[in-house]
Chimera marker file (.cmm) of the C-alpha trace (Angstrom):
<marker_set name="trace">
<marker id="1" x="19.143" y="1.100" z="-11.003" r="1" g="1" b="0" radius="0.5"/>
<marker id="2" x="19.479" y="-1.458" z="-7.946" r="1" g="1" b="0" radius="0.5"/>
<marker id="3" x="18.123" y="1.418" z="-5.597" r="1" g="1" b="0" radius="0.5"/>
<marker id="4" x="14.946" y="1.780" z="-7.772" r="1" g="1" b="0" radius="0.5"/>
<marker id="5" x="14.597" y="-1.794" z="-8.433" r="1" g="1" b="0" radius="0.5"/>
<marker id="6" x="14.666" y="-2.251" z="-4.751" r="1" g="1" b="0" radius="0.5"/>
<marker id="7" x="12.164" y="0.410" z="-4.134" r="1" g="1" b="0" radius="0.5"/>
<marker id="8" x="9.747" y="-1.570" z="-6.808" r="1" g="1" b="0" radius="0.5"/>
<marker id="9" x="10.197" y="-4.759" z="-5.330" r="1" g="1" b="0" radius="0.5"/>
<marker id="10" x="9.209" y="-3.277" z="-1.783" r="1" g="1" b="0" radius="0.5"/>
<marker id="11" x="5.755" y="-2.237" z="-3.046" r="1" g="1" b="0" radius="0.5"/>
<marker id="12" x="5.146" y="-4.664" z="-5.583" r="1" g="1" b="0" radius="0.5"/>
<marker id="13" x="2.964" y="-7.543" z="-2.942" r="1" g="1" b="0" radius="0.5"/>
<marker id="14" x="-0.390" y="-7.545" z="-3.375" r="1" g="1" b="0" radius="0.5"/>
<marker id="15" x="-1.151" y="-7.223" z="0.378" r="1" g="1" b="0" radius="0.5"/>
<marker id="16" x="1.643" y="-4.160" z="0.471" r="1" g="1" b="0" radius="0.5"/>
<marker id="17" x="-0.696" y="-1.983" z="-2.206" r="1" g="1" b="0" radius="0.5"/>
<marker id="18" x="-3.725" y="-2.843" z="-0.393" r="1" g="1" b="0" radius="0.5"/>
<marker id="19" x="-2.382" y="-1.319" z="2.478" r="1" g="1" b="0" radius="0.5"/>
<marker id="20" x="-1.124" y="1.620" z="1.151" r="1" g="1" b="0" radius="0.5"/>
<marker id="21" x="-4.900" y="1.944" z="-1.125" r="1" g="1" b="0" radius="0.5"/>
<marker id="22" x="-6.545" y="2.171" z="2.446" r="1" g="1" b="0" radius="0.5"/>
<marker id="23" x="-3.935" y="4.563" z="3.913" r="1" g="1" b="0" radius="0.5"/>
<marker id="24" x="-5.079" y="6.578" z="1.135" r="1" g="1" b="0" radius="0.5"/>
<marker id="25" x="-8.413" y="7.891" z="3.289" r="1" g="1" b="0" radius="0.5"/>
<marker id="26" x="-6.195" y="8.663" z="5.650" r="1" g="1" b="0" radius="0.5"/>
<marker id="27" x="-4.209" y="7.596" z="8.718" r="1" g="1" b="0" radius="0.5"/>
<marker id="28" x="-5.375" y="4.718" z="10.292" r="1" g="1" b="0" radius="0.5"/>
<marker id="29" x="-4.272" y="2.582" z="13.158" r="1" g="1" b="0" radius="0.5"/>
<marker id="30" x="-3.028" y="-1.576" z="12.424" r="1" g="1" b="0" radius="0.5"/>
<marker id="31" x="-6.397" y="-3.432" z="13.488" r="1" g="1" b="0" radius="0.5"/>
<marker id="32" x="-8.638" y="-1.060" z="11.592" r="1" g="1" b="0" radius="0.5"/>
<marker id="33" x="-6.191" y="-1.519" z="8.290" r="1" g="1" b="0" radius="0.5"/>
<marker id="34" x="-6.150" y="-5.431" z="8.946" r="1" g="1" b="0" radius="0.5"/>
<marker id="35" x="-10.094" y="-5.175" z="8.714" r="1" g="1" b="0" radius="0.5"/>
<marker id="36" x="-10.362" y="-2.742" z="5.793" r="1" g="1" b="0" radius="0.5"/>
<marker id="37" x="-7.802" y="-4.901" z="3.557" r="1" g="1" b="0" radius="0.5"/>
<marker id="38" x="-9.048" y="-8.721" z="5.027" r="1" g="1" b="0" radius="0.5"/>
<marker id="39" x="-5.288" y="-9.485" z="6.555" r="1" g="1" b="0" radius="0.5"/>
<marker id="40" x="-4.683" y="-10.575" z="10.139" r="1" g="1" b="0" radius="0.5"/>
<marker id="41" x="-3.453" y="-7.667" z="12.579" r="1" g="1" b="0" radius="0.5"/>
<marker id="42" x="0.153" y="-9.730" z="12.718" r="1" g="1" b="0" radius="0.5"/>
<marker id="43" x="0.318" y="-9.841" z="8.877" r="1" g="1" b="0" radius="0.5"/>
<marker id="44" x="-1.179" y="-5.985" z="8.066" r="1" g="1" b="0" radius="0.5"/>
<marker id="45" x="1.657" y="-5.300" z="10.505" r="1" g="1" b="0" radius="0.5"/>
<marker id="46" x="4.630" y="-7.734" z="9.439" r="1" g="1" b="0" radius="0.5"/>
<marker id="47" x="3.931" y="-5.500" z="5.673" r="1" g="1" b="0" radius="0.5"/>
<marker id="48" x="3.663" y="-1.777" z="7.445" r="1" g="1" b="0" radius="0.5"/>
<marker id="49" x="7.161" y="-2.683" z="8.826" r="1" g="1" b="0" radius="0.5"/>
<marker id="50" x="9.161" y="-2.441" z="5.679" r="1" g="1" b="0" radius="0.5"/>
<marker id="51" x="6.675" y="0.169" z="4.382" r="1" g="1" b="0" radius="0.5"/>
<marker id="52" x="7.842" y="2.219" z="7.124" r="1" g="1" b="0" radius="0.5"/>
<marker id="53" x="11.368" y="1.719" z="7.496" r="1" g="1" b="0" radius="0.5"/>
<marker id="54" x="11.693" y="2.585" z="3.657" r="1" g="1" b="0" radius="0.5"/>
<marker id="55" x="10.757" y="6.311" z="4.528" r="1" g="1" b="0" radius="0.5"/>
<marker id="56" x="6.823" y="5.454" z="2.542" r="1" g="1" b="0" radius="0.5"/>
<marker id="57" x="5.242" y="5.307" z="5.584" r="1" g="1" b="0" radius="0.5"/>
<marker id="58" x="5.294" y="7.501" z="8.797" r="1" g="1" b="0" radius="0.5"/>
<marker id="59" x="4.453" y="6.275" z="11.925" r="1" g="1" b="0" radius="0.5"/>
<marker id="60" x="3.311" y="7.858" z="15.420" r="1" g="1" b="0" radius="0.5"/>
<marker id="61" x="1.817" y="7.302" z="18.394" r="1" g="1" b="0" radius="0.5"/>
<marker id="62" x="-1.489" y="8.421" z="19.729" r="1" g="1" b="0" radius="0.5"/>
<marker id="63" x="-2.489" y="7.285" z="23.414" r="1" g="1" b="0" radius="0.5"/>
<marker id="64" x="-1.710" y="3.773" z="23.354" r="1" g="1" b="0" radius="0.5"/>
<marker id="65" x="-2.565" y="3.626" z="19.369" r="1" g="1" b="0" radius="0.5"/>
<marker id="66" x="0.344" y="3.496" z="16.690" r="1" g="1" b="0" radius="0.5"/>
<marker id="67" x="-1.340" y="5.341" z="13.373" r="1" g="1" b="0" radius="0.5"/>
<marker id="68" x="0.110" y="5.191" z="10.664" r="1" g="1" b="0" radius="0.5"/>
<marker id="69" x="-0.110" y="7.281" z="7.251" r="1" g="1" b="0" radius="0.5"/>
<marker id="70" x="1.918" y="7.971" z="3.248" r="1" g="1" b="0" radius="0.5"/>
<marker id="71" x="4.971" y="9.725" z="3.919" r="1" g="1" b="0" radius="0.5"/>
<marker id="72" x="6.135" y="9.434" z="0.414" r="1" g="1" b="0" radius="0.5"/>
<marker id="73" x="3.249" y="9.659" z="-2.124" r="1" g="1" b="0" radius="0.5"/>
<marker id="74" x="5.641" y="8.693" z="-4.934" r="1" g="1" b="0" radius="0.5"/>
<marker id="75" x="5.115" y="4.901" z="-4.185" r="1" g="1" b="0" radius="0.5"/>
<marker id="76" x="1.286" y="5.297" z="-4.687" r="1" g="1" b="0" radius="0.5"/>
<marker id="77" x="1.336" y="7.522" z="-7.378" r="1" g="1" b="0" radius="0.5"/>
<marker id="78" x="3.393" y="4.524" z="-9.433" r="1" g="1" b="0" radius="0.5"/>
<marker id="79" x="1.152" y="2.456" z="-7.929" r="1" g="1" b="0" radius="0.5"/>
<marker id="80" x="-1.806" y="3.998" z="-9.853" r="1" g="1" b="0" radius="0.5"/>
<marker id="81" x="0.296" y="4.533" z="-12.836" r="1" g="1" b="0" radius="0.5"/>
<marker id="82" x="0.392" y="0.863" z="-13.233" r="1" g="1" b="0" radius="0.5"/>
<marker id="83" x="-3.598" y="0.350" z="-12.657" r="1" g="1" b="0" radius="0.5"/>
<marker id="84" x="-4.492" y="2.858" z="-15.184" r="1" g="1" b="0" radius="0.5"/>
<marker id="85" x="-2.264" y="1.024" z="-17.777" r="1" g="1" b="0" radius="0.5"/>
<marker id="86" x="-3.478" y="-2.528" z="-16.821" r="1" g="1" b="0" radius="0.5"/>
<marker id="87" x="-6.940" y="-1.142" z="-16.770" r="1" g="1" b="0" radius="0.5"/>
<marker id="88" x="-6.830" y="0.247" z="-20.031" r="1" g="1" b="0" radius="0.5"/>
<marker id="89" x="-4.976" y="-3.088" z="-21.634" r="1" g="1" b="0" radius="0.5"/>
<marker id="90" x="-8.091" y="-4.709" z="-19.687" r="1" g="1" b="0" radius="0.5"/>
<marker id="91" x="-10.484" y="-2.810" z="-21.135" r="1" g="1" b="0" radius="0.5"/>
<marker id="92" x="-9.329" y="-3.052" z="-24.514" r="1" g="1" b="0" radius="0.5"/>
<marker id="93" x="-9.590" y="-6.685" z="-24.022" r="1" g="1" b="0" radius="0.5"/>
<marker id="94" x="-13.004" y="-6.797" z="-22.359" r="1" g="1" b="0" radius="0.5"/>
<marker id="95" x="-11.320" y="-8.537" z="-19.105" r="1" g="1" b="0" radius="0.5"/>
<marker id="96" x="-12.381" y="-6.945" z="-15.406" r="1" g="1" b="0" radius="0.5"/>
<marker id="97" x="-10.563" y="-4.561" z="-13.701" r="1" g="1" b="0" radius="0.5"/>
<marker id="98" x="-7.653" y="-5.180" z="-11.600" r="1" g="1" b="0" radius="0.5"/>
<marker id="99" x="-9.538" y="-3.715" z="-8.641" r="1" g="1" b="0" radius="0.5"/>
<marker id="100" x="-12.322" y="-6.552" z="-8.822" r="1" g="1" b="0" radius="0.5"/>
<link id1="1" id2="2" r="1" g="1" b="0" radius="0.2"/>
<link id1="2" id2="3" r="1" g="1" b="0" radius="0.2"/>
<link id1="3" id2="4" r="1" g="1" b="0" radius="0.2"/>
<link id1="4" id2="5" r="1" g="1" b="0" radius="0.2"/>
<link id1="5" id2="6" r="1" g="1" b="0" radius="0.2"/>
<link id1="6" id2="7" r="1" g="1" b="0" radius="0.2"/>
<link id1="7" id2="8" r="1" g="1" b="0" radius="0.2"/>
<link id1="8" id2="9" r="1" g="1" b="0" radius="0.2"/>
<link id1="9" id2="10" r="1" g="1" b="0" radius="0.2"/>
<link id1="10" id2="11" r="1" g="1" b="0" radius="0.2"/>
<link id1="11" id2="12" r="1" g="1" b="0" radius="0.2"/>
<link id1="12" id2="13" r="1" g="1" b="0" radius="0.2"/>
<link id1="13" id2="14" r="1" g="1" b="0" radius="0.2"/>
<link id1="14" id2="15" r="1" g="1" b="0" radius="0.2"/>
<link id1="15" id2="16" r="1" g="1" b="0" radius="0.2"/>
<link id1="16" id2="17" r="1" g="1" b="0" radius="0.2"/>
<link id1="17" id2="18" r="1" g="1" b="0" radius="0.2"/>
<link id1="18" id2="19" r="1" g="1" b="0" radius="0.2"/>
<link id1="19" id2="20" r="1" g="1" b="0" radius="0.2"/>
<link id1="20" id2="21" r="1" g="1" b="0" radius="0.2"/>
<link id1="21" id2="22" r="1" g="1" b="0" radius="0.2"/>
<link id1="22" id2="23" r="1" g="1" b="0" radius="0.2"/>
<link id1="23" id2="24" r="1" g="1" b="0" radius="0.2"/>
<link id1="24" id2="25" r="1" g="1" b="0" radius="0.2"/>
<link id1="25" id2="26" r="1" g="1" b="0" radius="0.2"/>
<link id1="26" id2="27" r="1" g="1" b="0" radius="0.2"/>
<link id1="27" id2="28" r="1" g="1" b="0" radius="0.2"/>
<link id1="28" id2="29" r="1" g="1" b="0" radius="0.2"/>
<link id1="29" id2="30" r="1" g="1" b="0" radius="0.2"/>
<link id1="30" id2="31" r="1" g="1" b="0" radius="0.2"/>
<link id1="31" id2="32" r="1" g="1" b="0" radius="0.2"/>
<link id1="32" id2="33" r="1" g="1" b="0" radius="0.2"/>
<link id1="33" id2="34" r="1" g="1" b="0" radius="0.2"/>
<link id1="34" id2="35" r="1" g="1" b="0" radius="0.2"/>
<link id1="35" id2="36" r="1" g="1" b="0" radius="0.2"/>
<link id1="36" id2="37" r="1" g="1" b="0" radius="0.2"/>
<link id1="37" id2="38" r="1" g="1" b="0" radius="0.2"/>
<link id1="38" id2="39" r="1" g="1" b="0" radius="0.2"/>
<link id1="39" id2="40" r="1" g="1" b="0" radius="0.2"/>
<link id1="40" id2="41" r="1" g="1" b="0" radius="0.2"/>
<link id1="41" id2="42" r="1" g="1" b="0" radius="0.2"/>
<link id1="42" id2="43" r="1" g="1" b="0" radius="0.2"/>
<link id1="43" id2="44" r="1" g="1" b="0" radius="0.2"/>
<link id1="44" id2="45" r="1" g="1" b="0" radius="0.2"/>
<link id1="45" id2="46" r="1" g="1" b="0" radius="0.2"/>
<link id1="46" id2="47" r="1" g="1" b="0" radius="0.2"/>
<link id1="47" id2="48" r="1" g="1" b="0" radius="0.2"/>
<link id1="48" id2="49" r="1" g="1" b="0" radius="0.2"/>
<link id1="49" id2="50" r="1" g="1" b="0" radius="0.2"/>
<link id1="50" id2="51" r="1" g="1" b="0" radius="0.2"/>
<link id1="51" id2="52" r="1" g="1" b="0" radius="0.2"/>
<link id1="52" id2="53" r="1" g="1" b="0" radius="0.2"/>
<link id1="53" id2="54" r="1" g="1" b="0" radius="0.2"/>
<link id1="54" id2="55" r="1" g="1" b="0" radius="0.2"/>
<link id1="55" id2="56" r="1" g="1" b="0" radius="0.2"/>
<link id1="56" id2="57" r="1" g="1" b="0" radius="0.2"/>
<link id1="57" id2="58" r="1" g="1" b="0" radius="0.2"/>
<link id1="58" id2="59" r="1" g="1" b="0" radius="0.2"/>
<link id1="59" id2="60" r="1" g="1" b="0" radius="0.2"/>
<link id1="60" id2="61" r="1" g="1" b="0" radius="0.2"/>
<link id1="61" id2="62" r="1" g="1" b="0" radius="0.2"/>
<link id1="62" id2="63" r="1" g="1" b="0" radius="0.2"/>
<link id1="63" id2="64" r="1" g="1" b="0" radius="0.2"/>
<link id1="64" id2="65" r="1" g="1" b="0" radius="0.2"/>
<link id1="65" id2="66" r="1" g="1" b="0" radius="0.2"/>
<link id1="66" id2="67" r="1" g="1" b="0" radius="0.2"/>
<link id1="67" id2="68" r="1" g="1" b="0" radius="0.2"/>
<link id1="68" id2="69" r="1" g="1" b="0" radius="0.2"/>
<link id1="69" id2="70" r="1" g="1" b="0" radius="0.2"/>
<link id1="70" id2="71" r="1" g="1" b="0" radius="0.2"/>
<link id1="71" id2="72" r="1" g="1" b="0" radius="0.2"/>
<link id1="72" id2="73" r="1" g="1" b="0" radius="0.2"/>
<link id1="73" id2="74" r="1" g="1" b="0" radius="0.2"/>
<link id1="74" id2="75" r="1" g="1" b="0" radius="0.2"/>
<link id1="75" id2="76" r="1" g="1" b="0" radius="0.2"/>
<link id1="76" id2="77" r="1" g="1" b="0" radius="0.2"/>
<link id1="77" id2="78" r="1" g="1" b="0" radius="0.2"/>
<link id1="78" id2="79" r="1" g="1" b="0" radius="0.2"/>
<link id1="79" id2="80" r="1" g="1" b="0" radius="0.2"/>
<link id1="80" id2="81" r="1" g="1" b="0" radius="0.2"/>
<link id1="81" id2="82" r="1" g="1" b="0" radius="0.2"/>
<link id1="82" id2="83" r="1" g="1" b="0" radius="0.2"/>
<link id1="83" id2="84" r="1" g="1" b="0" radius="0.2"/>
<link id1="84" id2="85" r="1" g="1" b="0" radius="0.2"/>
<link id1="85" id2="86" r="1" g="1" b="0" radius="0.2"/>
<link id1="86" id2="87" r="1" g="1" b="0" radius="0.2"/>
<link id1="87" id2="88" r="1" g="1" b="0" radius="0.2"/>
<link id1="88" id2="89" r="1" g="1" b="0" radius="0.2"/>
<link id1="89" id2="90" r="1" g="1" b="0" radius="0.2"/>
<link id1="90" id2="91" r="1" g="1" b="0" radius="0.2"/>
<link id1="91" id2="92" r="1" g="1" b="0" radius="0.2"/>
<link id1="92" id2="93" r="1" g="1" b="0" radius="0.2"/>
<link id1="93" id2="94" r="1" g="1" b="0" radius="0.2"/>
<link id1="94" id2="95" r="1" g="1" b="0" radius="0.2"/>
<link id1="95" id2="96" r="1" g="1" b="0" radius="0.2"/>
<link id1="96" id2="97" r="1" g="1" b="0" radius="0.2"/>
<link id1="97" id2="98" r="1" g="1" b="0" radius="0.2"/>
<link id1="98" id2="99" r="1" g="1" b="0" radius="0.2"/>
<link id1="99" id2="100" r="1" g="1" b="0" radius="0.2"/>
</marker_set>
């Protein structure tokens, strides 16, 4: 239980599921993910670090870019798992999405 509680806690930061929402599309390089998700390059990057080291994310280089992409899908699909829920609860209740 401390491994998967450990594994929630890593995801569960607002700026960490924005990151992995754009990575989504596709693999994508630190500057252009700081600009799709509104964080600084130093902050999308201090997040991809933990991302990555947790086996979620997979890194490699390209030229003199570092792009990086899902390794393990599981985290997103939870990820959505919980949006459908709140969105439903939300919609029930006549409150916006958790997207907006």
């Amino acid at each position: 239980m401390e491994v998967v509680a450990e594994r929630l806690q890593l995801v569960a930061r607002a700026k960490r599921i924005a990151l992995l929402e754009a990575l989504t599309e596709g693999e994508a390089g630190v500057q252009e993910l700081a600009d799709r998700t509104g964080l600084t390059h130093q902050n999308a990057s201090h997040h991809l670090a933990p991302l990555r080291q947790a086996g979620i994310l997979s890194r490699r280089n390209e030229g003199t870019a570092t792009l990086y992409a899902i390794e393990d899908w599981s985290a997103w699909w939870v990820i959505e798992q919980i949006v459908g829920l709140v969105q439903s609860c939300q919609e029930e209740q006549g409150a916006p999405s958790p997207r907006e």
